[in-house]
N, C-alpha and C positions, 0 to 999 in steps of 0.2 A: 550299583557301581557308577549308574551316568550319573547320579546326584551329585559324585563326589566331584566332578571333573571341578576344575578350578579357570579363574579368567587369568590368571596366571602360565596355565597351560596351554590355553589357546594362542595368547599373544607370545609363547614359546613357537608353537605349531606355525602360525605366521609369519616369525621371523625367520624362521627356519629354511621354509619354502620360497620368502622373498628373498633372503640372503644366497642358497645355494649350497649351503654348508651348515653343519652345528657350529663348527670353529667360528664362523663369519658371524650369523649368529650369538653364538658368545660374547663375541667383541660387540656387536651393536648393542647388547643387552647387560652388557659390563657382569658378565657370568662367564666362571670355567666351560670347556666344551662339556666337560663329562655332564657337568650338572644340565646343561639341554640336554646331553643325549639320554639321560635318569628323566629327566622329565616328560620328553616325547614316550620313551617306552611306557612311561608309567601312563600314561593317556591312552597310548594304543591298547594295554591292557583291557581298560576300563571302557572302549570304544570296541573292542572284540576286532578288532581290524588293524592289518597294516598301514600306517601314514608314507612310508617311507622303504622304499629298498634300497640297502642298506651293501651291495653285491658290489656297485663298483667302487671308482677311487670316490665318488661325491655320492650322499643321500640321493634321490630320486623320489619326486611324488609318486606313489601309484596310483591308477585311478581311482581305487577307492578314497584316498588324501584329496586326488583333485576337484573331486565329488563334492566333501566339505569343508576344501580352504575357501569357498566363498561363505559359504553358511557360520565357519568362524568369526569370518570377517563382518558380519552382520551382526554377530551376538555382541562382540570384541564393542562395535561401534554403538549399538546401542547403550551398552553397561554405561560405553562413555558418557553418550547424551545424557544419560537417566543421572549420574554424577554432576557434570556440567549442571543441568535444569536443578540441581539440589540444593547446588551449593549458590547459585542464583538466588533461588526462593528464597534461602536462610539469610541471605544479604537483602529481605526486600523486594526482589524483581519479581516485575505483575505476573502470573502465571499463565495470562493470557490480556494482549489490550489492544482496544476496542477504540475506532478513531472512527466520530460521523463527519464527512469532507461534502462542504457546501459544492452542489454543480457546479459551478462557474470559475474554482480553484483551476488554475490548469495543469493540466494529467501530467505532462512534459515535469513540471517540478515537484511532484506530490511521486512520481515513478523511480525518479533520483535519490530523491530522500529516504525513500521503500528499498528501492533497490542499498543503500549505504547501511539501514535499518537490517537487513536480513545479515550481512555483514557481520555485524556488528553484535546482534542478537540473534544467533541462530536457532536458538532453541525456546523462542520464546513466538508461538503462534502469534498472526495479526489476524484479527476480522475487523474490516473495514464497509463502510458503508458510504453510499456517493447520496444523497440528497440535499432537497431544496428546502430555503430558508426556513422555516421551524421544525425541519425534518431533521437537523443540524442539532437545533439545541435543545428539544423534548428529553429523547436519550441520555442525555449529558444531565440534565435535571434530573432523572429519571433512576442516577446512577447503571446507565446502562452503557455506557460508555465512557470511556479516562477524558477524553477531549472531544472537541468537535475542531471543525475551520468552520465559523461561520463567513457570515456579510455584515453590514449595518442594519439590517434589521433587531428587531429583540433586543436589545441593548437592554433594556431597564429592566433586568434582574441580579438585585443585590447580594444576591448567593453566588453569581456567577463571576469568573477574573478572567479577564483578556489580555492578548498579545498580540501587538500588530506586526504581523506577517509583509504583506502585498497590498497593492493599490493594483488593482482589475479596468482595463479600459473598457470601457458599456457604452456603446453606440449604438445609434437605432438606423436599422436598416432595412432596405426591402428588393425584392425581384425587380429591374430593369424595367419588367413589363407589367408590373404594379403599377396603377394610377398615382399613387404620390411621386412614383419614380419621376413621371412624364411633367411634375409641378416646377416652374421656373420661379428661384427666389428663395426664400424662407418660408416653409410650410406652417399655416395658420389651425390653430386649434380647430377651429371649426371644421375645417378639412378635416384633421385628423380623427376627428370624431365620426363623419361618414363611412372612414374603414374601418373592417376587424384590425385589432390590432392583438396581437399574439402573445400571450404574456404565462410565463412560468407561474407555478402553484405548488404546494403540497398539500398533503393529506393533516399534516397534524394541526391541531387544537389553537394550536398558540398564533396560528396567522390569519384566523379567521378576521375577516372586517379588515385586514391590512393588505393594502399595496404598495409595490416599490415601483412609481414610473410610469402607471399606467395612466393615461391619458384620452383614451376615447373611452367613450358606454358602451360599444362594441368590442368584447374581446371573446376569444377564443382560451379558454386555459387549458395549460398542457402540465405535467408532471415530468415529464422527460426534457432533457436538453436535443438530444437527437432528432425529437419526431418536430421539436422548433424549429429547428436548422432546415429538416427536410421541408418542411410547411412555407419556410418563409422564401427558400429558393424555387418551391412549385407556386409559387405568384397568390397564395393563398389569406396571406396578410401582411401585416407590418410590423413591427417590432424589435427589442432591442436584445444586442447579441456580447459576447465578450468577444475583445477583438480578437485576441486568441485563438479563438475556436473558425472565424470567419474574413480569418485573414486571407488566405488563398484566395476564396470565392471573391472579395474587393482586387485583389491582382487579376483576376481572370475576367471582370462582369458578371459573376452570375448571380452577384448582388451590387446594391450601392448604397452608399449613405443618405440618411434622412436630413434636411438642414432643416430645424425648427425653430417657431417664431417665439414662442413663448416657453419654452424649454429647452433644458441641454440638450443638443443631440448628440453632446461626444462627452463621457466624463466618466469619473473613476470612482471603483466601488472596494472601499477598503475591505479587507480580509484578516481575519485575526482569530487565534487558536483559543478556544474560552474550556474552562474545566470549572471544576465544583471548588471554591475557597476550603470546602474544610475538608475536601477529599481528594486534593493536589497528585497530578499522574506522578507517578514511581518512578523509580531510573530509565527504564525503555521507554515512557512518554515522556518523560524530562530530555531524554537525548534526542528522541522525533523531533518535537518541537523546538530545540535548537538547531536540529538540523534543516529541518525547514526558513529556519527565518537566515540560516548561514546561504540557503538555494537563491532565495529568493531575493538576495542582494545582488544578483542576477541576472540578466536582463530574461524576461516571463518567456516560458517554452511552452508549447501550445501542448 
């Protein structure tokens, strides 16, 4: 008999107990009273249990009802989901998408976006992945990902299409009590080559042999954006930061800017959402990445 129960009866059982009445009920459900009160009994039948006493002027859960109007309520919203996600997929939408976001994007606009994206797309899982420069566009190559956010790096792949997002401020800065800090003037290459100089990496393939910015023969590479930020305010080297992320510590001192002689020490690192030409993300990466570049006309949230 539970085989037969129907999601019919459930979402009868629930309006029942949220309204207070089969009548009331009725009306929200555009049905006679009788036909809920034939429906609930015919449930209770088939559940072996009373939902309802039925003794004074209005129904009454009884605890056995109150037991499973939540577990209704779970089945009721599932069926929806599993509806909802159906008629999605049959329109196209990814069943699941997958965005690799360059470190230096900043969290503040990528969280907004995310956050309007769940919104929007509730039934549509995101895994996302935060990596650095060829960490961003392997995946993507790789078909393992709808999009990335890269940097300027990588460009010169023909398979690939971009979108320019954000221009990123990238300054080089260091601890107070770092010897470049104590240099008066325009800091000379040669200087800059006596320090470690701190500079992000990844793991994958496609970066090998390439640098963005590095400037001494002494570096230190790190993978993480974190363990940089921490390295570079415990006076451990020098290097360049997004301002985003190292804005605070320039209002407080607990860093300061590089002025250098033969390079930028202050300048911007375009960002832009790259996907495969002939495997363009679907409607939920179509609307990310509009909605991203709607953020980002914005002035940059750290």
């Amino acid at each position: 008999m539970l085989e037969a129960i129907s999601l019919d009866q459930l979402r009868t059982f629930i309006a029942a107990a949220d309204a207070g009445s089969f009548s009331a009920a009725g009306r929200k459900l555009h049905r006679a009273q009788s036909v809920v009160s034939q429906s609930l009994a015919n449930l209770e039948g088939q559940l072996g249990i009373r939902l309802f006493d039925r003794t004074g002027r209005y129904p009454v859960l009884t605890s056995q009802g109150r037991a499973l109007l939540n577990d209704a309520r779970v089945v009721v919203a599932s069926l929806d989901q599993l509806k909802a996600r159906a008629r999605g997929l049959a329109g196209g939408l990814e069943p699941e998408l997958s965005v690799a976001v360059n470190v230096l994007f900043p969290t503040g606009v990528l969280t907004e976006a995310v956050a309007a994206f769940q919104q929007t797309f509730p039934n549509t899982p995101l895994r996302m992945s935060v990596e650095g420069l060829g960490g961003v566009i392997e995946p993507v190559l790789e078909r393992r990902c709808s999009f990335g956010i890269r940097g300027p790096l990588l460009v010169n792949h023909p398979e690939l299409q971009g979108e320019a997002l954000l221009g990123i401020r990238y300054l080089m800065v260091a601890s107070p009590r770092h010897p470049l800090a104590q240099h008066r003037g325009p800091i000379p290459s040669s200087l800059l080559g006596e320090h470690v100089q701190l500079v992000l990496t990844d793991r994958s393939r496609l970066t090998e042999g390439k640098d963005l910015r590095v400037l001494s023969s002494r570096t230190w590479r790190l993978s993480d954006l974190g363990a940089k930020h921490a390295f570079l305010r415990a006076g451990l080297g020098w290097g360049g930061m997004p301002h985003h992320v190292v804005e605070q510590d320039l209002a407080n001192g607990a860093l300061v800017p590089l002025e250098l002689e033969e390079a930028e020490s202050d300048a911007r690192i375009a960002m832009s959402a790259v996907y495969r030409t002939d495997t363009p993300p679907g409607p939920a990466g179509r609307w990310l990445i509009d909605r991203l570049k709607a953020e980002t006309e914005e002035p940059v949230r750290s």
